[in-house]
BALUMVEX-934671 format. One record per residue: residue number from 1; x, y, z of N, C-alpha, C in turn. Coordinates in steps of 0.05 Angstrom, whole numbers. Each point is the difference from the previous one (the first is absolute). Layout:
[rec NUM, [X, Y, Z], [X, Y, Z], [X, Y, Z]];
...
END
This chain:
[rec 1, [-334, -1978, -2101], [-25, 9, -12], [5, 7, -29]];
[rec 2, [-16, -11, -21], [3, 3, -22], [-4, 37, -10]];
[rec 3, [3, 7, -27], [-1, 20, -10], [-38, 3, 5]];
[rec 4, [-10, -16, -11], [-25, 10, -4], [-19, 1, 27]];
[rec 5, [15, -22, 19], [-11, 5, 27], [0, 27, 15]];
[rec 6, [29, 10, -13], [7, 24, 8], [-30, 25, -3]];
[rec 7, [0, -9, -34], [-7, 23, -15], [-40, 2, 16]];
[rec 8, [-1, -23, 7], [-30, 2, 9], [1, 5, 31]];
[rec 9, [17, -3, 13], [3, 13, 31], [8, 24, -7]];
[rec 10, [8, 13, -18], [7, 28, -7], [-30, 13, -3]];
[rec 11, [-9, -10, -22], [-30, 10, -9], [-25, 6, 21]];
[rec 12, [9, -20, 18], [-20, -13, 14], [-1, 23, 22]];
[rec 13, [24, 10, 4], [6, 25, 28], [-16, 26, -11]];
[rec 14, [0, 3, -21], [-10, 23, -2], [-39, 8, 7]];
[rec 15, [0, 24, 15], [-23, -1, 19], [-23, 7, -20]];
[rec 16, [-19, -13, 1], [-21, 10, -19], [-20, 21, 16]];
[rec 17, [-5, 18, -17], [-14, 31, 18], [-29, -12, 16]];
[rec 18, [4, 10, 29], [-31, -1, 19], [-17, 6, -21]];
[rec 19, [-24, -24, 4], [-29, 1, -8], [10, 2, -33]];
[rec 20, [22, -16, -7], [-5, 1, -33], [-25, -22, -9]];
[rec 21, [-4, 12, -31], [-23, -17, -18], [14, -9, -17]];
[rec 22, [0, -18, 3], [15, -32, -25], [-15, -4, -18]];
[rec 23, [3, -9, -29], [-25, -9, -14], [22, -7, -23]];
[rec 24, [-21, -24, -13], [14, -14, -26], [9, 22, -23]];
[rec 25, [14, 5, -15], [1, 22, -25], [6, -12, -16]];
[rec 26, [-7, 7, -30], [4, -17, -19], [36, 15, -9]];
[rec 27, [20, -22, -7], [24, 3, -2], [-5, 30, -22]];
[rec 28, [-10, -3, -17], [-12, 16, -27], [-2, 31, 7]];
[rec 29, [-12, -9, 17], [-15, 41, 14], [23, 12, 18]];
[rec 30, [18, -11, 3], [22, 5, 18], [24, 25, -15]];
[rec 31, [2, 24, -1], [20, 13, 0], [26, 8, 14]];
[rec 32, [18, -8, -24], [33, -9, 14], [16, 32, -5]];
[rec 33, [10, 7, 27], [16, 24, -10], [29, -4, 16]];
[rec 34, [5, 1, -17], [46, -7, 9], [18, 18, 12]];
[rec 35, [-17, 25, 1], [12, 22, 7], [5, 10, 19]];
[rec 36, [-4, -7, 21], [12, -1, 21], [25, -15, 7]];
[rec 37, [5, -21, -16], [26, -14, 0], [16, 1, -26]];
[rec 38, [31, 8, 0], [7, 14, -14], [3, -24, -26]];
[rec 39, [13, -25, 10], [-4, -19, -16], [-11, -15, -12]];
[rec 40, [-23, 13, 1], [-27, -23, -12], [2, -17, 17]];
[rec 41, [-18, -21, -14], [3, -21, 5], [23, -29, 1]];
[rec 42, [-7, -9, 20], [26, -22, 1], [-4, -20, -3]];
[rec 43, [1, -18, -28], [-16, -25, -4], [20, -20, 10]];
[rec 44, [17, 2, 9], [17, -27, 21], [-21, 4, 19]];
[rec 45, [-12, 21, 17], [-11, 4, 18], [-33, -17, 1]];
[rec 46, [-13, 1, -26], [-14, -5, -11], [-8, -28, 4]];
[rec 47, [26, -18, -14], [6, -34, 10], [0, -3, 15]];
[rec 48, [8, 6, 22], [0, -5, 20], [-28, 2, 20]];
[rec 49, [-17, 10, -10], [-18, 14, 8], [-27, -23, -9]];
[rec 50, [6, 0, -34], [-22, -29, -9], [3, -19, 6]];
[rec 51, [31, -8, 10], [7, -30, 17], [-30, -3, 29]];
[rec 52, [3, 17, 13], [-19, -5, 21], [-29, 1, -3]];
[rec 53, [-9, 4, -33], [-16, -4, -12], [-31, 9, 20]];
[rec 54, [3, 35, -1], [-26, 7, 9], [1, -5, 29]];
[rec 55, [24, -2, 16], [4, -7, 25], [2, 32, 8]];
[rec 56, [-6, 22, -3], [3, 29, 6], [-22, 14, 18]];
[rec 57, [13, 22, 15], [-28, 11, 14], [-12, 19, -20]];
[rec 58, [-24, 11, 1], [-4, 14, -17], [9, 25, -17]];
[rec 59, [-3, 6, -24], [15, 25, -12], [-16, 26, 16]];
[rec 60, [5, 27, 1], [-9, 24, 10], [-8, 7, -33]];
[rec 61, [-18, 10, 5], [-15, 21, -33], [-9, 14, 20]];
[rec 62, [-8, 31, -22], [-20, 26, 10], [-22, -9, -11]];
[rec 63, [-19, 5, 14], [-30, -12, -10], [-12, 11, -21]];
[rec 64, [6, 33, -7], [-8, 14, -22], [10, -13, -34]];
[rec 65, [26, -1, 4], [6, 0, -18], [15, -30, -6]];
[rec 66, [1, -18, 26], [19, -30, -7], [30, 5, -2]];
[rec 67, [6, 22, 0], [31, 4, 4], [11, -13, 25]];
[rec 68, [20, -22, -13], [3, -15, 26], [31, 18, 6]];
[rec 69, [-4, 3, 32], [16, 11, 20], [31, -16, 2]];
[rec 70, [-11, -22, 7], [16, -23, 7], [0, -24, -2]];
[rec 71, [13, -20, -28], [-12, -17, -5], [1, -8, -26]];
[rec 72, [17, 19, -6], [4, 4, -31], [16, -27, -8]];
[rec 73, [22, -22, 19], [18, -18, -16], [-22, -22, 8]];
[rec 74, [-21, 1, 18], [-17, -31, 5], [-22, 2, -25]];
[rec 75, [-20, 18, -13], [-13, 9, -16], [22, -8, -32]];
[rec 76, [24, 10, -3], [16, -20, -27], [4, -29, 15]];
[rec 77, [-2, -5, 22], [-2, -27, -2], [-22, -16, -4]];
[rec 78, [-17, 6, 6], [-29, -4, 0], [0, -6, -27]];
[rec 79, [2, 28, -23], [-6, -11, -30], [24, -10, 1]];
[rec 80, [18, -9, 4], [24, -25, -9], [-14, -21, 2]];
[rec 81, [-18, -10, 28], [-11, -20, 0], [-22, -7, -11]];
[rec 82, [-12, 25, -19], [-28, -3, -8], [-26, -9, 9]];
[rec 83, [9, 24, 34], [-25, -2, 17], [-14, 26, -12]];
[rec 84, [-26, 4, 5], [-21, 12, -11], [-2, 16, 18]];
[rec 85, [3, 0, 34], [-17, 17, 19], [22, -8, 26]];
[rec 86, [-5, 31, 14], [28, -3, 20], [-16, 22, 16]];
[rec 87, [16, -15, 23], [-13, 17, 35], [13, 19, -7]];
[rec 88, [-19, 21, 5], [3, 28, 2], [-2, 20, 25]];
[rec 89, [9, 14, 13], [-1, 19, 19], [-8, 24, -5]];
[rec 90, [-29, 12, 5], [2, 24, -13], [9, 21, 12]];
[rec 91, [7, 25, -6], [12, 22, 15], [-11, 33, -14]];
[rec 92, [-14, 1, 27], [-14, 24, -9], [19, 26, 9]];
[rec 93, [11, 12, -27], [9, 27, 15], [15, 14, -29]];
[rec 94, [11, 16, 12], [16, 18, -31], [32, -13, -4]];
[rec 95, [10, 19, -20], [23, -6, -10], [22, -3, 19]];
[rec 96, [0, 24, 16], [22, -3, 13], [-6, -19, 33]];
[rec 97, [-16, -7, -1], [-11, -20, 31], [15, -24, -19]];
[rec 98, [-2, -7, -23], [1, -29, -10], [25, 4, -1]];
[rec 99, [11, 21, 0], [37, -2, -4], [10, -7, 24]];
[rec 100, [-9, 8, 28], [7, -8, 18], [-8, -36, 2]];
[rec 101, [-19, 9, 4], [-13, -36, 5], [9, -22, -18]];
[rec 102, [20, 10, -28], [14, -25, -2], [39, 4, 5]];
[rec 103, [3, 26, 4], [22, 0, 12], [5, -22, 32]];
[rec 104, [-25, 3, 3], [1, -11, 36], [-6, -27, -10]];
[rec 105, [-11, -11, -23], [6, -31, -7], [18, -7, -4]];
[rec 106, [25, 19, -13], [23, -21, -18], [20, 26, 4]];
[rec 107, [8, -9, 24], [24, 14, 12], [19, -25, 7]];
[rec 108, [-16, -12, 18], [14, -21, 7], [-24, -29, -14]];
[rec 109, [-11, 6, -6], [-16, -37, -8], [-6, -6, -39]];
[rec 110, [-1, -16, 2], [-7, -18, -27], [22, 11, -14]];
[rec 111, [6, 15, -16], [25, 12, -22], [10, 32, 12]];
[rec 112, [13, -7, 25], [13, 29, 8], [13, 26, -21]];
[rec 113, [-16, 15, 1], [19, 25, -15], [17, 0, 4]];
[rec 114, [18, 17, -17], [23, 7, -3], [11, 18, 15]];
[rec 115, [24, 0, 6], [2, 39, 15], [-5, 21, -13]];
[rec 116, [7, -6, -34], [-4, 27, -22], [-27, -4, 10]];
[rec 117, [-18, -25, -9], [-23, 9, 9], [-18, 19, 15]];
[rec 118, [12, -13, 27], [-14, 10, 23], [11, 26, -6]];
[rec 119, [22, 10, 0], [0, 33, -2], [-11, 14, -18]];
[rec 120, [-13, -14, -25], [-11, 15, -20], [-31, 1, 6]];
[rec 121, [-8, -17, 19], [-26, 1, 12], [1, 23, 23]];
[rec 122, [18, -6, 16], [7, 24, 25], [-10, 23, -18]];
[rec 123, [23, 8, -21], [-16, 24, -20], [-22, 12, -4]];
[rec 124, [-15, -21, -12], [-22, 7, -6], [-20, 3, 25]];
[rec 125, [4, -14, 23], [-15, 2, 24], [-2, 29, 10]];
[rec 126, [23, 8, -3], [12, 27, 12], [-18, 24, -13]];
[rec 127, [1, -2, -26], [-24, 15, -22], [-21, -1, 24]];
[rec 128, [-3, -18, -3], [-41, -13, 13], [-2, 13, 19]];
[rec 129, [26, -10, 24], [-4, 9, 29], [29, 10, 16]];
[rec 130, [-3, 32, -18], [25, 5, 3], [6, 17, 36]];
[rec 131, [-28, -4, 11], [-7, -8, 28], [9, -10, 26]];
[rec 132, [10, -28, -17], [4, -20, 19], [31, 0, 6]];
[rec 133, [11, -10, 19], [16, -1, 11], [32, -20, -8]];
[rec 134, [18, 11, 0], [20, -22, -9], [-3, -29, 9]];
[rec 135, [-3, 1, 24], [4, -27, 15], [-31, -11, -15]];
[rec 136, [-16, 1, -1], [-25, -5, -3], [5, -14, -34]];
[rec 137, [11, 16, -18], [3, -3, -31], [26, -28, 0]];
[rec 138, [14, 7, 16], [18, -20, 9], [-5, -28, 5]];
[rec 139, [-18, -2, 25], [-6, -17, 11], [-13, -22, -24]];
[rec 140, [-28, 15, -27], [-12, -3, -12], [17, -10, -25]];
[rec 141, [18, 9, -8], [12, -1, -20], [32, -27, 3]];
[rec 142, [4, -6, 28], [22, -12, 6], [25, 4, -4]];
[rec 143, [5, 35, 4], [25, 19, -10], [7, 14, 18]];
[rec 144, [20, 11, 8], [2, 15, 21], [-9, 24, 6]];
[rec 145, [-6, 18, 16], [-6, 20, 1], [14, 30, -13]];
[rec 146, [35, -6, 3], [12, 12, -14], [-9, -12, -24]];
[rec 147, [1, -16, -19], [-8, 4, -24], [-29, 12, -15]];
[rec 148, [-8, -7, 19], [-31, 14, -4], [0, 39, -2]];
[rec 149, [24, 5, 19], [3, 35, 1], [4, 3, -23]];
[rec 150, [30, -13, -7], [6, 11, -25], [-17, 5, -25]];
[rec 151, [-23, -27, 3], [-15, 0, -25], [-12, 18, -1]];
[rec 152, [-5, 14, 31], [-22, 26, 0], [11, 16, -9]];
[rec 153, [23, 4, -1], [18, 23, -4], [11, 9, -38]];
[rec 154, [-7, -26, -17], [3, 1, -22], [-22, 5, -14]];
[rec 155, [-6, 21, -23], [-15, 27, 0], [-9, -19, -38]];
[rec 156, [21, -23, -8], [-6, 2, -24], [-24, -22, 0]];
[rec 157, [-15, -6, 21], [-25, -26, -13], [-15, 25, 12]];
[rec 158, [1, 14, 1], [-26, 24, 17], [-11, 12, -18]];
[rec 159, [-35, 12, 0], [-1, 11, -25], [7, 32, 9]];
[rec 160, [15, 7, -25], [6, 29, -2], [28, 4, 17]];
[rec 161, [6, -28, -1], [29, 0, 22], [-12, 13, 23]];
[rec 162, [-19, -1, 16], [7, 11, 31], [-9, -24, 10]];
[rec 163, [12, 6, 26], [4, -25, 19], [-14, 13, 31]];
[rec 164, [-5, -18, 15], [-14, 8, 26], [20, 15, 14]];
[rec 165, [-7, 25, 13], [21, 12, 24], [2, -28, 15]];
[rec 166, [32, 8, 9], [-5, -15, 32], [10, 14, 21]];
[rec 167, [2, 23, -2], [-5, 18, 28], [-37, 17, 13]];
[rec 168, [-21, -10, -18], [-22, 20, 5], [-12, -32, 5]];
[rec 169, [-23, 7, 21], [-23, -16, -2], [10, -27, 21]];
[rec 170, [-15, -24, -10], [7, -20, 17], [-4, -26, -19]];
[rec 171, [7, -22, 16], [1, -30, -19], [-21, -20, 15]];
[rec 172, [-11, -11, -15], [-20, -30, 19], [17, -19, 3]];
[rec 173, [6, -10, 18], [15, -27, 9], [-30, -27, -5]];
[rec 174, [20, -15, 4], [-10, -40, -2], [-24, 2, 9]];
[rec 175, [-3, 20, 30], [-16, 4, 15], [-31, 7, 2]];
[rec 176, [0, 21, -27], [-20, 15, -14], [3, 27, 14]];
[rec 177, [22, 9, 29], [1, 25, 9], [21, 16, -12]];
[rec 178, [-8, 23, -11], [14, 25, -7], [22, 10, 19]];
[rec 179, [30, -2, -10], [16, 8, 24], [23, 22, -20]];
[rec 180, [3, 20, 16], [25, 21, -20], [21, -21, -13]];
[rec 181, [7, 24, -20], [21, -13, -15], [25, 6, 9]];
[rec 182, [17, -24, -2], [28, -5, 14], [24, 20, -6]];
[rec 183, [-4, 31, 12], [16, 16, -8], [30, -4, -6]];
[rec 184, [13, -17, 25], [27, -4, 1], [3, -15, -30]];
[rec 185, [-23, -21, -4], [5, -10, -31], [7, 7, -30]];
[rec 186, [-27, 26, 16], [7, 16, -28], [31, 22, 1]];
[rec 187, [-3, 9, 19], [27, 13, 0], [26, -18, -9]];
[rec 188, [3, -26, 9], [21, -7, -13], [6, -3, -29]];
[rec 189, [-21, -7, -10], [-6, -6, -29], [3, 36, -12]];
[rec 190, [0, 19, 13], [5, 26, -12], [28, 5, 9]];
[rec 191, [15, 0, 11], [24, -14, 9], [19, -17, -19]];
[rec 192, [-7, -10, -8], [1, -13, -21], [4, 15, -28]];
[rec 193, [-19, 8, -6], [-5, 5, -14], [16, 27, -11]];
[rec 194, [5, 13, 23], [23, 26, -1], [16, -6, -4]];
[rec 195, [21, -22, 14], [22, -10, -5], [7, -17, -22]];
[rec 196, [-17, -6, -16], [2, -16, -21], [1, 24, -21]];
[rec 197, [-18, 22, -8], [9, 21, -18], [-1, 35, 18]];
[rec 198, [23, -1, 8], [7, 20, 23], [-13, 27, -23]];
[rec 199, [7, 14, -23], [-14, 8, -14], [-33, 8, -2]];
[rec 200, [-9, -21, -7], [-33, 10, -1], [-11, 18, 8]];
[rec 201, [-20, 5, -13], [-21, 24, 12], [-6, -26, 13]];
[rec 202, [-25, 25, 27], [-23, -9, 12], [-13, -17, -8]];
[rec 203, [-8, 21, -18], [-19, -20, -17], [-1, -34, -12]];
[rec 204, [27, 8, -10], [-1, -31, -11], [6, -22, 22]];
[rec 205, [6, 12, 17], [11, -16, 16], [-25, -11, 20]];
[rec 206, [-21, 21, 3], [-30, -3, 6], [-9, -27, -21]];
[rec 207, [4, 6, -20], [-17, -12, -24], [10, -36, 5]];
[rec 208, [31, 4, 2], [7, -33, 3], [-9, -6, 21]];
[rec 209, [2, 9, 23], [-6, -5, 30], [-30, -5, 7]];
[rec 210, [-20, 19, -2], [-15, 1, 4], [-16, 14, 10]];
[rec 211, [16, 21, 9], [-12, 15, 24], [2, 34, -13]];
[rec 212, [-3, 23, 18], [-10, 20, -8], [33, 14, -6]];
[rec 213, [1, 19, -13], [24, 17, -2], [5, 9, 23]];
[rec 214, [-15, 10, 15], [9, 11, 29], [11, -13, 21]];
[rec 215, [-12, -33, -8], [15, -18, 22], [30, -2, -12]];
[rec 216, [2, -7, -22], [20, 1, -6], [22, 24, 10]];
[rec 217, [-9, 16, -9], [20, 37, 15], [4, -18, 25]];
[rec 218, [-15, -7, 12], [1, 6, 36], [22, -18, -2]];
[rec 219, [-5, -23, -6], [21, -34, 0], [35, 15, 1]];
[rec 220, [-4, 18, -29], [25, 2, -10], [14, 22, 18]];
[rec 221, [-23, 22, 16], [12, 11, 16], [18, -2, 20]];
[rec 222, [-18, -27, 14], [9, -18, 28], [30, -13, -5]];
[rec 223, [-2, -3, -28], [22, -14, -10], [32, 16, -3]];
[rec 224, [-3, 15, -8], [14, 34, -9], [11, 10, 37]];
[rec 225, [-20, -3, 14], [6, 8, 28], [9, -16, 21]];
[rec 226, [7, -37, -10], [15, -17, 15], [22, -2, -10]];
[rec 227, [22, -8, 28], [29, -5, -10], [12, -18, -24]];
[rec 228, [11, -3, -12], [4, -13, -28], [17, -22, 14]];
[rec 229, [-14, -18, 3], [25, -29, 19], [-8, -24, -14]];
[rec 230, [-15, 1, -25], [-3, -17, -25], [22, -3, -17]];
[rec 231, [14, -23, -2], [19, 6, -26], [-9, 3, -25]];
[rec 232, [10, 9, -26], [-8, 0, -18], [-15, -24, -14]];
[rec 233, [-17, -1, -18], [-19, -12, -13], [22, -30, -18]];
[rec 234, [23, 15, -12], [14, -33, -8], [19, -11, 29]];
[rec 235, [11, 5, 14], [9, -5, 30], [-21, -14, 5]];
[rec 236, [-22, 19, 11], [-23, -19, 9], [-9, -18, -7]];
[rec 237, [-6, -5, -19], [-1, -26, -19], [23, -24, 1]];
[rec 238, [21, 5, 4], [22, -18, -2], [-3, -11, 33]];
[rec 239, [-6, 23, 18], [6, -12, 32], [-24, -12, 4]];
[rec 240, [-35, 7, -18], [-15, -23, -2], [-1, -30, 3]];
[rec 241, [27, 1, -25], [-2, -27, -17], [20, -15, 17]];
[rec 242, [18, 17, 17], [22, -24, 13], [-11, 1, 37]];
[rec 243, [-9, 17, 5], [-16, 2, 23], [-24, -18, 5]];
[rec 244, [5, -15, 29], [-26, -21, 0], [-22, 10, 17]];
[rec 245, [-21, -20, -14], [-28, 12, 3], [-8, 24, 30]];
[rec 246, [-6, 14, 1], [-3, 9, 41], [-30, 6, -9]];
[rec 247, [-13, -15, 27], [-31, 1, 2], [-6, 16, 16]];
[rec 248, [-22, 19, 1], [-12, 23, 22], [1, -8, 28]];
[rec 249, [-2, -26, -6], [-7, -8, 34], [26, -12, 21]];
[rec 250, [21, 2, -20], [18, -3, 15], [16, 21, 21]];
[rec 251, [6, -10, 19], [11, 17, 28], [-23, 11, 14]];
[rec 252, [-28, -13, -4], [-23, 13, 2], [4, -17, 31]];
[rec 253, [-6, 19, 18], [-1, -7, 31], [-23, -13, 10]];
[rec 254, [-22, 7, -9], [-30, -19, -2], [-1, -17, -7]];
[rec 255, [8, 3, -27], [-1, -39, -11], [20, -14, 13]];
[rec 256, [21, 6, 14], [27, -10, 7], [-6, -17, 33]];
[rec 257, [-31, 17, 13], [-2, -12, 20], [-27, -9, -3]];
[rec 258, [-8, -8, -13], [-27, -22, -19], [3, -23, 27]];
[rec 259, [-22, -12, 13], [0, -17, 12], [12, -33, -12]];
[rec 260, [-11, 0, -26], [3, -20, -14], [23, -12, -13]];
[rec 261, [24, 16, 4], [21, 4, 4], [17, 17, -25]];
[rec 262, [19, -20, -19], [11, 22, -22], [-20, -1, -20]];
[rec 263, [-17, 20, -5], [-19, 10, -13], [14, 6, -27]];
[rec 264, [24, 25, -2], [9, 0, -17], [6, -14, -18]];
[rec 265, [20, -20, 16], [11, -20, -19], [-19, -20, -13]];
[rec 266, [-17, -4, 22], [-23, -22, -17], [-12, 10, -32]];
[rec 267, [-8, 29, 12], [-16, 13, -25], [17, 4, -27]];
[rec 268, [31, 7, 7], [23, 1, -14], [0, -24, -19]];
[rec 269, [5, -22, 13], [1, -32, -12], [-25, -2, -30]];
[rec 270, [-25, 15, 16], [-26, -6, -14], [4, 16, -25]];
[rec 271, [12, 24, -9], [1, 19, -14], [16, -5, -29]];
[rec 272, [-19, 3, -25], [3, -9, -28], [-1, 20, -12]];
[rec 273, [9, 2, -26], [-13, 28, -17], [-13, -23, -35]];
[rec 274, [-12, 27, -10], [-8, -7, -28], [24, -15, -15]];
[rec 275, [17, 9, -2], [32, -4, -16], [6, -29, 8]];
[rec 276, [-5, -12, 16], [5, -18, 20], [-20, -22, -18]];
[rec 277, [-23, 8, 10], [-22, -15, -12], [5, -13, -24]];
[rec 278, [-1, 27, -18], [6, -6, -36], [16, -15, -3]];
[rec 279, [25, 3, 4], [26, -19, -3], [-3, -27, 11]];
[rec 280, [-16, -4, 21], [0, -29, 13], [-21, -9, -15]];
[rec 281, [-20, 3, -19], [-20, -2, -10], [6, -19, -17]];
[rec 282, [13, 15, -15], [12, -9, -25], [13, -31, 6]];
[rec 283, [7, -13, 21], [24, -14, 6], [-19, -18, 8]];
[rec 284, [-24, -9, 9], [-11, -13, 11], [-10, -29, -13]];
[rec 285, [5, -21, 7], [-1, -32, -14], [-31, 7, 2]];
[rec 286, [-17, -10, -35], [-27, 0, -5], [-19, -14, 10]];
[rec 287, [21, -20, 2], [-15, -27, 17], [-15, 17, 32]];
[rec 288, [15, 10, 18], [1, 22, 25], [-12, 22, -1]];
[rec 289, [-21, 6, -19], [-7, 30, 1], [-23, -3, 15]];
[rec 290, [-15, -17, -11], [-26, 4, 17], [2, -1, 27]];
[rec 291, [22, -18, 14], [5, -5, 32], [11, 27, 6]];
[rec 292, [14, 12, -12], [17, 26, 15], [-26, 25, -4]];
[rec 293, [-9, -2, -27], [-23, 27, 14], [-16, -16, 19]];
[rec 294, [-7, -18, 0], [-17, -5, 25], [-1, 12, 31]];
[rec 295, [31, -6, 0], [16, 7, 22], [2, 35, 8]];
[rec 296, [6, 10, -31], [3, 28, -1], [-29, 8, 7]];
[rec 297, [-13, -6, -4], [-31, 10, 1], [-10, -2, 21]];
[rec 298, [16, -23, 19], [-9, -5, 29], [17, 21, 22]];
[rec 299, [22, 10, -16], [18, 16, 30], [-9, 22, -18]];
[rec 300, [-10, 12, -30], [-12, 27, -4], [-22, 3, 32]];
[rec 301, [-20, -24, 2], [-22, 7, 4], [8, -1, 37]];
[rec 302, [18, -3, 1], [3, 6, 30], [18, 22, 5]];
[rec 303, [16, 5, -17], [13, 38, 1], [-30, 13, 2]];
[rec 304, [-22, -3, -18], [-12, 18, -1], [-22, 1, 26]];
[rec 305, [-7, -29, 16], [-3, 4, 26], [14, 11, 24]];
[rec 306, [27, -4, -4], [17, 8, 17], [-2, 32, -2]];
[rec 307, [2, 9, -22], [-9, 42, -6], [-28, 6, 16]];
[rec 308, [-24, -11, -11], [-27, 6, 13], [0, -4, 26]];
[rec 309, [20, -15, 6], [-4, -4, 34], [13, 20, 16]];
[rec 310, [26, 5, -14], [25, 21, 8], [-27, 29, -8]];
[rec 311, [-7, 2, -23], [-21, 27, -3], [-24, 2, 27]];
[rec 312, [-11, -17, 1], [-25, -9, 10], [11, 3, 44]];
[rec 313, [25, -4, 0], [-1, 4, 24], [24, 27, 4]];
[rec 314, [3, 14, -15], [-2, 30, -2], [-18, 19, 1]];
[rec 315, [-14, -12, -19], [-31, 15, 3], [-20, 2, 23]];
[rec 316, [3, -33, 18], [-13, 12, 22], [9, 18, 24]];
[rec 317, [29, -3, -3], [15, 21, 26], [1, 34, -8]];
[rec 318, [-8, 2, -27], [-10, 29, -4], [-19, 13, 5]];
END
């Protein structure tokens, strides 16, 4: 399959919103904003784009104002080609609805963000809906959920530097239902956080973390009152780095008698990290990109069936 075959079975996946209103717009009346992507615009992306000459689904605009959402590299192709008028999608809603709704376009389709990207969007989402749930910002953003904490946890895109507790209150999942926030989570990340500047006040250590000064006291109490069978912080680090990986679920007696048989090891086999990613990224023949995300995009989208199903049949035995 050629590049541009690619590029229009890419385009083409992306779901256009229930009961949308399409209508001609003049190229002219159309407002372009880049800012959501860190790089502007990508005029390789662009050629490629006027090759199929108007072969696109329609761009997303807000109806108020023509600020197009999504749509911004087919609209410079459009005036490349010195078309006058281009299918439009309108989208009625505010600022931060349209941040989502083109995050959920170009995660994975037509010109995939970046990871700086996506985490600088995670960011700003977190402002909006500092509400919602890791897995949920995750899922949306195509980042992990640990990376999503941390972002919560960094105080300098916040205004006035504060950042959401994550010991008070609760988070919305994928779901739209409100469920407590993942104490054991936050505790480790304060955990953390002690042992990285044993020193600190409360406070600051609240302030990086997230959470209240008092949780903090309590953390460091618990901590103060268990046996010391941690080696030190450079030791530890060194028996890290020559020590191989050990997963939670190993010697686990449940998974070990899984009908389906070695559960572990299967899941073991399946298991990648970011570091992994990046480095193989880089290495990949150009000619082969479009076939391998394809591929990636096809076992993403069945990890993430395989979770809803594993969630979904938890939830009914509760």
């Amino acid at each position: 399959m050629s590049t541009c075959e690619h590029l229009v079975s890419s385009l083409n996946a992306v779901a256009v919103l229930p009961g949308s209103d399409i209508a001609s717009v003049a190229v002219a009346d159309l407002n372009v904003d880049c800012s959501f992507r860190e790089s502007g615009v990508n005029e390789e992306h662009v050629q490629l784009l006027a090759e199929l000459d108007g072969q696109w689904p329609p761009v997303l605009a807000r109806r108020d104002d023509r600020l197009v959402i999504d749509g911004v590299h087919r609209v410079a192709a459009a005036r490349l080609l010195g078309r006058k008028r281009i299918e439009t999608e309108w989208f009625d809603g505010g600022a931060d609805d349209a941040l989502v709704e083109f995050v959920r376009r170009n995660v994975y389709h037509g010109l995939p963000l970046t990871l700086r990207e996506r985490k600088r969007v995670a960011s700003r989402l977190l402002r909006a809906h500092a509400d919602w749930s890791d897995r949920r910002l995750a899922e949306l953003c195509a980042i992990s959920p640990k990376t999503v904490g941390r972002l919560r946890t960094t105080a300098g895109d916040r205004p006035n530097g504060q950042v959401p507790h994550l010991d008070t209150g609760s988070r919305v999942g994928r779901d739209d239902r409100a469920r407590p926030v993942n104490r054991a989570a936050m505790r480790s990340r304060v955990v953390e956080a002690i042992k990285a500047q044993p020193g600190a006040s409360l406070r600051a250590v609240a302030a990086q973390v997230g959470v209240s000064p008092e949780t903090v006291r309590l953390v460091r109490m618990s901590l103060s009152c268990a046996p010391d069978t941690e080696p030190t912080p450079s030791v530890a680090g060194h028996a890290r780095a020559a020590a191989p990986r050990r997963l939670p679920w190993e010697g686990d007696a449940a998974l070990a008698s899984c009908d389906a048989g070695d559960f572990v090891g299967w899941f073991d086999r399946t298991s990648i990290n970011e570091q992994d990613c990046l480095e193989r990224v880089e290495t990949l023949p150009l000619g082969r990109v479009y076939e391998i995300a394809d591929e990636a995009r096809r076992r993403s989208e069945m990890w993430m069936k395989f979770a809803r199903r594993a969630e979904a049949r938890a939830a009914k035995r509760s």
